[in-house]
N, C-alpha and C positions, 0 to 999 in steps of 0.2 A: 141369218143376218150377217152370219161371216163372212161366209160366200158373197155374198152380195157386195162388202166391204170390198173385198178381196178383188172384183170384177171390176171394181167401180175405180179400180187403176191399170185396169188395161185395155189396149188401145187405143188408135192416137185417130182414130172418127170423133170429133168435138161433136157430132150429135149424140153419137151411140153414147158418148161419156154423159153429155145433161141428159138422156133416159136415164142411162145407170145408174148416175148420183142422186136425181132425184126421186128414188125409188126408196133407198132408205134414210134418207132426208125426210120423207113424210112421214115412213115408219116413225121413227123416231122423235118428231113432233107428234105424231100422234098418243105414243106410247109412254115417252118419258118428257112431258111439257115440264119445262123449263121458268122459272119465272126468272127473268135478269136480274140480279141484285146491286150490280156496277156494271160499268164499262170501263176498259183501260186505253185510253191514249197515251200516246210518247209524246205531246206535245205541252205534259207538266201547267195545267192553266190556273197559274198563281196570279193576281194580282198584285202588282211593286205597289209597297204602301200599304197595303190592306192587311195583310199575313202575314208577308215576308216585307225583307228589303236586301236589297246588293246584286240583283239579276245584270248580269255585267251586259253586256251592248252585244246588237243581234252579231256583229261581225267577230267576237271573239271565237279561234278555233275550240277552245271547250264545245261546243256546239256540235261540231264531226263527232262528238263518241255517241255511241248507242245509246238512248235512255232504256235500254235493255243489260247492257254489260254492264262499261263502266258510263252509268248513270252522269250526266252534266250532274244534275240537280245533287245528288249525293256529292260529288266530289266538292262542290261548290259551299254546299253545306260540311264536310269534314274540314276542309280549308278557311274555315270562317268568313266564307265573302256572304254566304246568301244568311240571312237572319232574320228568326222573328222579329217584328217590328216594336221597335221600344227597348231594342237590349243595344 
């Protein structure tokens, strides 16, 4: 399987690579099934009003940072703008 790993990053044939990758891509469903427990998107899907409140307008730059680094949603929440609803 290592090897296989290993192969499946070289060379730049975009066919020979989907043979290569999907060779332990099926291993690996086959062998270690997975069952999804979440999915994570960056795109934070709060409803304003429902959960939170204070999601500031789509045009503020807070929006250019990463919801991976510096997180909008966390800053926005340590700054007191975004909040459970009713506080």
């Amino acid at each position: 399987m290592e090897k296989l790993i290993i192969h499946s990053a070289s060379g730049l044939d975009e066919e020979d690579q989907k043979a290569t990758v999907t060779k332990p891509c099926k291993i690996f469903n086959e062998l270690l099934s997975v069952i999804p427990l979440w999915e994570r998107y960056g795109n934070i899907p709060a409803l304003e009003g429902e959960r939170v409140t204070g999601w500031l307008p789509d045009s503020d730059p807070i929006y250019q940072n990463s919801p991976y680094e510096d997180s909008f949603t966390v800053m926005m929440i340590m700054d007191g703008t975004l909040k459970p609803v009713g506080q």
